[in-house]
C-alpha positions in Angstrom: 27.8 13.1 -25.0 29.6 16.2 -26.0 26.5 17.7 -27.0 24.0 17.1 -24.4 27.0 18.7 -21.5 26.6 21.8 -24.6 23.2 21.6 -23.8 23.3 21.4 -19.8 25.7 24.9 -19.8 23.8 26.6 -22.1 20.7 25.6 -20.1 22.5 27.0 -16.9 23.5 30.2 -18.5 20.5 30.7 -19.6 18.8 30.0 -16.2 21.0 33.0 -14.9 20.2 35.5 -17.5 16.5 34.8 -16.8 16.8 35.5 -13.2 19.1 38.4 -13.9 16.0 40.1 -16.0 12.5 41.6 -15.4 9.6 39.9 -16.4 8.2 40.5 -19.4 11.7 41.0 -21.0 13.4 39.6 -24.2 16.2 37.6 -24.3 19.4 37.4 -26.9 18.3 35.4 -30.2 19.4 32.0 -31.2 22.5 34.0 -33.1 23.6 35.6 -30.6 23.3 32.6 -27.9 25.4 31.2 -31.0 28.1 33.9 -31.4 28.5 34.2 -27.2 28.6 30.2 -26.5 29.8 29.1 -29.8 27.4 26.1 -29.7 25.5 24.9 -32.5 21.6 26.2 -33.5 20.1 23.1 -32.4 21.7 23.1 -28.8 20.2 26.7 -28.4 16.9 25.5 -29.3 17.3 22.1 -26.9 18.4 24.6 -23.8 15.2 27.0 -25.1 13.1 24.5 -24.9 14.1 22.8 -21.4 13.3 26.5 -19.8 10.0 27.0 -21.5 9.1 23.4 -20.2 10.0 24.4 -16.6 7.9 27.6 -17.2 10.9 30.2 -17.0 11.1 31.2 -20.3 7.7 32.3 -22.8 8.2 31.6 -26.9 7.0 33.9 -29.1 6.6 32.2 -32.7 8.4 35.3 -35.0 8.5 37.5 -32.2 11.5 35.7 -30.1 11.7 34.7 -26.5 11.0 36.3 -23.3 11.4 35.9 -19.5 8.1 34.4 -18.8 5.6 36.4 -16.3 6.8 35.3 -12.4 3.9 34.0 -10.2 2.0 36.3 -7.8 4.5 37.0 -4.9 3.9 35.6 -1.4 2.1 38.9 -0.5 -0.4 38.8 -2.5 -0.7 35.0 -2.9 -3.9 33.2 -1.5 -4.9 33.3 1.8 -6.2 29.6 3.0 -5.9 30.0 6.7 -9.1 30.7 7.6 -10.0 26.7 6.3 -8.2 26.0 9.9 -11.5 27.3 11.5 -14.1 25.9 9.0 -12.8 22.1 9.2 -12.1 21.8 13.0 -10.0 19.5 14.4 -8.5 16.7 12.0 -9.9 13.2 12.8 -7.1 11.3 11.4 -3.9 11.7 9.6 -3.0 9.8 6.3 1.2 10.2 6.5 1.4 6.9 7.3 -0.5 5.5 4.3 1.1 8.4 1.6 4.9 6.9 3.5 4.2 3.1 2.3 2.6 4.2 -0.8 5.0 6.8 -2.2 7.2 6.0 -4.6 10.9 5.0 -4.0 13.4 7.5 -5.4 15.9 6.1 -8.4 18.5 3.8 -6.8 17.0 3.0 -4.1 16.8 -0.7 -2.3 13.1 -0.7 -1.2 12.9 -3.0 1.7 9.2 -0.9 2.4 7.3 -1.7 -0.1 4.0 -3.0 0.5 3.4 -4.9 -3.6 6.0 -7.3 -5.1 8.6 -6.3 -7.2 7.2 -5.2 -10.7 9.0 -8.5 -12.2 7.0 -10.6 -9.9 3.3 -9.2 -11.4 0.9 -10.7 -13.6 1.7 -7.4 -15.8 1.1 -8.8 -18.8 -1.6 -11.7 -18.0 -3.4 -8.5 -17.0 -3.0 -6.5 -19.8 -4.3 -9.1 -21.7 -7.4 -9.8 -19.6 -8.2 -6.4 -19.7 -8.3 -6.1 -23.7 -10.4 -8.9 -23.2 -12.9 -7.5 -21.1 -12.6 -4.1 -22.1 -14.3 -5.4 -25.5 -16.9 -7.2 -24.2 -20.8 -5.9 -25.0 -21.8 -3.8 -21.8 -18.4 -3.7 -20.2 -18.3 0.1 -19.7 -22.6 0.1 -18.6 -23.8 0.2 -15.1 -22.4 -3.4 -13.3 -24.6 -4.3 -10.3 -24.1 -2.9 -7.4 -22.9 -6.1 -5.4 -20.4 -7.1 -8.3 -21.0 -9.3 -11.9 -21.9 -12.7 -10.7 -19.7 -14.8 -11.9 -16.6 -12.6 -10.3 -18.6 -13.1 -7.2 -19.4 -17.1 -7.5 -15.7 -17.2 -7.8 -14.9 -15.7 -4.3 -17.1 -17.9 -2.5 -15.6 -21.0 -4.1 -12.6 -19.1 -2.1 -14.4 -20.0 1.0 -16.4 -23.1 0.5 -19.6 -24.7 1.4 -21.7 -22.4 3.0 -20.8 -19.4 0.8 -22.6 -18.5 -1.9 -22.4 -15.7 -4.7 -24.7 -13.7 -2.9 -22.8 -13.5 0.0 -20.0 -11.7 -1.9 -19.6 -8.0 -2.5 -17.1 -6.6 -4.9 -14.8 -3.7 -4.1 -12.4 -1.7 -5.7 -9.4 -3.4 -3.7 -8.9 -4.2 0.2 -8.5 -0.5 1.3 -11.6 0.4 0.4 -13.5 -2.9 1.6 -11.6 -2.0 5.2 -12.9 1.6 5.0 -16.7 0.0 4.1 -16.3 -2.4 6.8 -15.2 -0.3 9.4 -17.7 2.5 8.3 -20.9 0.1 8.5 -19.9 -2.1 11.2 -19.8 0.0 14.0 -21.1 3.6 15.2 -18.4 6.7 15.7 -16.8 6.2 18.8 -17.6 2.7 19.4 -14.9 0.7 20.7 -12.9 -2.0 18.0 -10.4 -4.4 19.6 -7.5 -4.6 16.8 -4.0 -6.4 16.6 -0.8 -5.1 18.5 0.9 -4.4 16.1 -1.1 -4.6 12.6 -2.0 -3.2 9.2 -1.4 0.9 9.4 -4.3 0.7 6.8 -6.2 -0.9 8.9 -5.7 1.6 11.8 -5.7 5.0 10.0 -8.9 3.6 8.5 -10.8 2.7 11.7 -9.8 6.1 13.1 -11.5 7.9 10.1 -14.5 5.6 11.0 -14.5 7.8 14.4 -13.5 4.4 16.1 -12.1 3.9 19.3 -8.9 1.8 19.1 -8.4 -1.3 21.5 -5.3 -2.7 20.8 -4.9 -6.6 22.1 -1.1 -8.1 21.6 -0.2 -11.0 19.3 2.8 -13.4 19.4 4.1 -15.7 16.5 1.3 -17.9 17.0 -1.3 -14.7 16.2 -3.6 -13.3 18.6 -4.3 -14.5 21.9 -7.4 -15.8 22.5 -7.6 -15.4 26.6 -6.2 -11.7 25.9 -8.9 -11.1 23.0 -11.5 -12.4 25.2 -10.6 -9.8 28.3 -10.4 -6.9 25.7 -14.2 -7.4 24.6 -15.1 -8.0 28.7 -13.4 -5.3 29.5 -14.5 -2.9 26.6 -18.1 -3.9 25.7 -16.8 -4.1 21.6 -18.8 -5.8 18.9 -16.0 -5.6 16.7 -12.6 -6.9 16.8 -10.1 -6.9 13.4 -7.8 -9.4 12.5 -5.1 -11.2 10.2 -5.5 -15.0 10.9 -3.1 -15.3 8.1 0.5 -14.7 6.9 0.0 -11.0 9.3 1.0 -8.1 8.6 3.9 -6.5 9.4 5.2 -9.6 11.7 3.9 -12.6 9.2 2.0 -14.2 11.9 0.0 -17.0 10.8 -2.9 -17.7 13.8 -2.5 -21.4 15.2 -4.7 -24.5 14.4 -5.3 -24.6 17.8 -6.2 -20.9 18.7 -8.6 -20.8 15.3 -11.7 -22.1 17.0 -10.9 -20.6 20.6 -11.0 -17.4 18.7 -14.5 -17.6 16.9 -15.5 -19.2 20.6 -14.6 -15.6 21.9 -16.7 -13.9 18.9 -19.4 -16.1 19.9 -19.7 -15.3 23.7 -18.9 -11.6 23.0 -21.7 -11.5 20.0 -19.4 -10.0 17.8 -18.1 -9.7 14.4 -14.9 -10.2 13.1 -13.0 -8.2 10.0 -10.8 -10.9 8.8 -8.3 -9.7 6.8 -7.1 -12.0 4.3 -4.8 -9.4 2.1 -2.3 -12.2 0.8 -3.6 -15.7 1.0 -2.0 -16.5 -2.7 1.2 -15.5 -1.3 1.6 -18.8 1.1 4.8 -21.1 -0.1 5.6 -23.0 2.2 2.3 -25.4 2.3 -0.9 -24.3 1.6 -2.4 -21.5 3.5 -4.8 -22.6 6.2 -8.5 -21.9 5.8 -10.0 -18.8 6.6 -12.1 -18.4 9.9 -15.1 -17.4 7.7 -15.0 -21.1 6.5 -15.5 -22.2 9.8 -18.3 -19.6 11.4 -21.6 -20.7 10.7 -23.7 -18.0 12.5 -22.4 -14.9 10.8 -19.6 -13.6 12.8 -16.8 -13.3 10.3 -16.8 -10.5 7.5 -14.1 -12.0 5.1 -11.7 -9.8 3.2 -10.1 -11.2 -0.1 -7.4 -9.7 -2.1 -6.6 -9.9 -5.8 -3.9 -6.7 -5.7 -1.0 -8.5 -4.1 -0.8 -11.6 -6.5 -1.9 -9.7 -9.5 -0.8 -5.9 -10.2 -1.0 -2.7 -8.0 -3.2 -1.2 -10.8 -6.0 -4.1 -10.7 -7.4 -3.3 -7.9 -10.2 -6.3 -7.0 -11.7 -7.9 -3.5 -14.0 -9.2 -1.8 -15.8 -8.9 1.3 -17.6 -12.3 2.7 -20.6 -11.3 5.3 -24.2 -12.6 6.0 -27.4 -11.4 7.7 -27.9 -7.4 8.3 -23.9 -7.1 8.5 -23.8 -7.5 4.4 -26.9 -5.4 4.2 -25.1 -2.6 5.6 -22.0 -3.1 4.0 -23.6 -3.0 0.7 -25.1 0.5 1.7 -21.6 1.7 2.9 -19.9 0.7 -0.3 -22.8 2.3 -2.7 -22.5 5.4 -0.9 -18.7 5.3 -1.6 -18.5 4.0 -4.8 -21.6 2.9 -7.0 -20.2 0.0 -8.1 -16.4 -1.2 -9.3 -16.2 -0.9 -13.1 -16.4 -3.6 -15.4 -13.5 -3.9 -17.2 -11.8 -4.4 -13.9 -14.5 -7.0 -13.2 -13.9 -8.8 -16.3 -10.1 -8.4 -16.0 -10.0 -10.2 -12.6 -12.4 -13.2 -13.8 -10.7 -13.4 -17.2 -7.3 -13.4 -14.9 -8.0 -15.9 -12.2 -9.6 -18.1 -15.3 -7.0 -18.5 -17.0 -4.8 -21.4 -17.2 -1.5 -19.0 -17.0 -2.7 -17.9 -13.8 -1.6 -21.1 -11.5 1.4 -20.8 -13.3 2.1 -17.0 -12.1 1.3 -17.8 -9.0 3.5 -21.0 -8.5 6.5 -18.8 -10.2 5.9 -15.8 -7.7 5.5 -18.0 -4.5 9.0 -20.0 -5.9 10.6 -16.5 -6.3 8.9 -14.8 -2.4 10.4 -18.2 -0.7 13.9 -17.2 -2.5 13.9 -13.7 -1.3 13.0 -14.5 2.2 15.5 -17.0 2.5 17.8 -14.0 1.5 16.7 -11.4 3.1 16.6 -13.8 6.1 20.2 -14.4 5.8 21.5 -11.0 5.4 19.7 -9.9 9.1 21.4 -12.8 11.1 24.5 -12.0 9.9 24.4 -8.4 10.4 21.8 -7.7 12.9 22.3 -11.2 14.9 20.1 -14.3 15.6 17.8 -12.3 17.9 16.8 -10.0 15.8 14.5 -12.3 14.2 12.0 -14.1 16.0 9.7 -15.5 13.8 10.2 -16.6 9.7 7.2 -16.3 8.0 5.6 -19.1 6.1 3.6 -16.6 3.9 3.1 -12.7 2.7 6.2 -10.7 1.9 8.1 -9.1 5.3 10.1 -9.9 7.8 9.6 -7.9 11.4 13.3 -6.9 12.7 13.8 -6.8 16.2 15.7 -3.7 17.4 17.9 -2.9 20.7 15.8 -1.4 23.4 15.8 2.3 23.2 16.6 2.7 19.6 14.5 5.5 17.6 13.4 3.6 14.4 11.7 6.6 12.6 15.1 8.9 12.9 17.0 5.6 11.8 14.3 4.8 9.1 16.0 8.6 8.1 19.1 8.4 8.2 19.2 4.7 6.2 17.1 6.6 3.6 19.7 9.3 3.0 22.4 5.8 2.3 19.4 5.0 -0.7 17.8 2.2 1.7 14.3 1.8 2.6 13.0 0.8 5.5 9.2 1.3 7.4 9.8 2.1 11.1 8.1 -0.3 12.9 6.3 2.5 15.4 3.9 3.2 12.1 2.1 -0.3 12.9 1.0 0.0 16.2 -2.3 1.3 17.6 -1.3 3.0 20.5 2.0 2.8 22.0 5.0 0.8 20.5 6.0 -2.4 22.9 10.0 -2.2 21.4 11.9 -1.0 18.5 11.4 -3.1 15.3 12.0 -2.4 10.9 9.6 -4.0 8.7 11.3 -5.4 6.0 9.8 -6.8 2.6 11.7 -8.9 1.0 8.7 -8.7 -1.9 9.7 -5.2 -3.0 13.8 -5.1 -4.0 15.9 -8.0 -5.6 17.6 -10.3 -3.3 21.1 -9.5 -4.8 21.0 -6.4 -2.8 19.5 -7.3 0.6 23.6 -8.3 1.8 23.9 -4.4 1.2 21.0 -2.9 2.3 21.3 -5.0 5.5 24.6 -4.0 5.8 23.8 -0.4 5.8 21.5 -0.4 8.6 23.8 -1.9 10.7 25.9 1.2 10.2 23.6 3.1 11.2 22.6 1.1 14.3 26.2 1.3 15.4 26.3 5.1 14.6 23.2 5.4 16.8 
């Protein structure tokens, strides 16, 4: 202990003498850092070596060290402005996206993360699929462009009769399978009806696609079929994007009863459907109900099926379901993206969802989401009240909090962050405007002994507001 604080105040007074000096120049040797700070020679050459690391100071081998050569100043640094003019206008802006995907700082509760906690992944079941594939003869060759078969025949067992292997098109996880869709499935410009609220994924991809967003509301039950059906009258869409199950942010699941009324609406509209299904392994309270695509025999639905979620951020496998000319263009927008997914990855995921220790990850991690909901459900009706609340998810990993009427969730979202809590602001998943205030909340991403405090905090701040 007594060494490494030697260590941090030599590193400091070194810091100052380099910033005192000109570039170029040579500082005091390790004797005389010796003599002056009456520190031993290895702490000298600990503090010497944290300043060459950080680029401030330059070792000279028998020569000694010097104040390392400053970068260009501002005057004469590059001039990029003019790139303003060359790109035009921005189509679409990815803050959303880098805000749920950045990393949480040390210390943190993360109540916005989008993948379960890292003690809830398959880390090691993949780690050892992937030495397994990794090995195999032709693993790291050209794979087909649709996906390795048997990774494919797997997915449609997903689904059911009616899907087959060539129906199936692997891609290199579900943000890039949205991206394909929305890319090949309609023109730029071209209307898409999409949930109110949904998946910022979902919308910041469509708007790259040049898409026109239609946004049609949901309730706890999912979408509303009558509403859905006006949207495409009203709109002339062909496409319409979804999350029949476990929804996210609000954990919708979409009712038995609104399940056909909604391929009924595809039907009359002659439209297709992107169903999202980004967590159906994450269901624990009953199984989840079967996707649309099992249901629609004439094509409509374009199925979407996740592996990231139950597995490991790093695997990143899916699946997209279509038929007839809609998986003919699909499969050109995803070659033009990505040739093909490589095939360790392909071999990881089918040695993974093979193996016998799989059902058993999976039945430990839905135990463990139901715990953690109960938990984090809890902790928001005691602080935040009853109302807050208005639907508990069967499914997925967030809970959608309810705020008073007027209250500014992203300068909240701030100011909970600066207390080491983190929260999404619920204005991030809507496609046009917000219709209230509301967090979203994953009780996935942050152990459940901390949710009473986290909770807590934000209720402070609601107060304060």
């Amino acid at each position: 202990m007594k060494e490494s604080s030697s260590v941090a105040r030599l590193v400091q007074r070194l810091r100052e003498a380099v910033l005192a000096a000109e570039p170029g120049a040579r500082l005091p040797s390790v004797r005389e850092w010796m003599s002056r700070e009456g520190v031993s020679p290895v702490t000298v050459r600990h503090a010497v070596a944290t300043l060459v690391d950080e680029g401030l100071i330059e070792a000279r081998p028998g020569d000694g060290t010097f104040v390392a050569v400053r970068p260009e100043s501002a005057a004469s640094a590059p001039d990029y402005a003019w790139q303003a003019l060359a790109l035009g206008p921005t189509r679409v802006s990815s803050d959303a996206l880098e805000g749920l995907l950045a990393l949480p700082v040390p210390g943190a509760i993360n109540l916005a993360g989008g993948y379960p906690a890292e003690e809830l992944q398959a880390v090691s079941l993949v780690a050892a699929a992937m030495g397994r594939a990794a090995r195999r003869p032709g693993a790291w060759g050209r794979m087909p462009l649709s996906g390795i078969e048997p990774l494919r025949a797997w997915f449609a067992g997903q689904v059911g009769d009616g899907v087959t292997a060539s129906d199936v098109l692997i891609c290199p996880g579900s943000q890039a399978a949205l991206a394909a869709a929305f890319a090949a499935l309609a023109e730029p410009g071209a209307p898409v009806v999409i949930e109110s609220p949904t998946y910022t994924g979902a919308i910041v991809a469509a708007r790259a696609a040049g898409l026109r967003l239609v946004p049609v509301p949901t309730d706890a039950d999912g979408v509303r079929p009558d509403l859905l059906a006006q949207a495409f009258a009203r709109t002339g869409a062909r496409l319409f994007y979804g999350q029949p199950t476990y929804a996210n942010p609000t954990g919708a699941t979409l009712a038995a009863a609104r399940r056909s009324a909604v391929l009924e609406v595809l039907e009359a509209a002659g439209a297709l459907m992107i169903e999202d299904d980004w967590c159906r392994d994450l269901g624990f309270e009953g199984a989840a109900p079967r996707p649309l695509v099992a249901s629609d025999r004439n094509g409509h639905c374009v199925w979407i099926r996740s592996l990231t979620k139950s597995a490991a951020p790093g695997l990143r496998i899916a699946a997209i379901v279509a038929h007839g000319a809609a998986f003919t263009r699909l499969t050109a927008s995803r070659i033009i993206g990505d040739f093909f997914v490589p095939g360790p990855i392909q071999g990881a995921a089918l040695e993974l969802v093979g193996a016998p220790a799989w059902s058993r990850h999976l039945r430990t991690l839905r135990g463990a989401l139901v715990q953690r909901r109960d938990a984090l459900v809890g902790a928001v009706r005691h602080h935040l009240g009853e109302a807050s609340l208005t639907l508990i998810p069967s499914g997925g990993m967030h809970l959608w909090v309810r705020l008073p009427d007027g209250v500014d969730e992203l300068a909240l979202a701030q100011r909970i962050a600066a207390a080491k809590v983190l929260v999404s602001p619920g204005r991030r998943w809507f496609p046009a405007e917000a219709t209230g205030s509301y967090l979203r909340m994953s009780y996935a991403s942050a152990p459940p002994e901390s949710f009473a405090r986290a909770v807590g905090i934000v209720a402070r701040a609601l107060h304060d507001a």
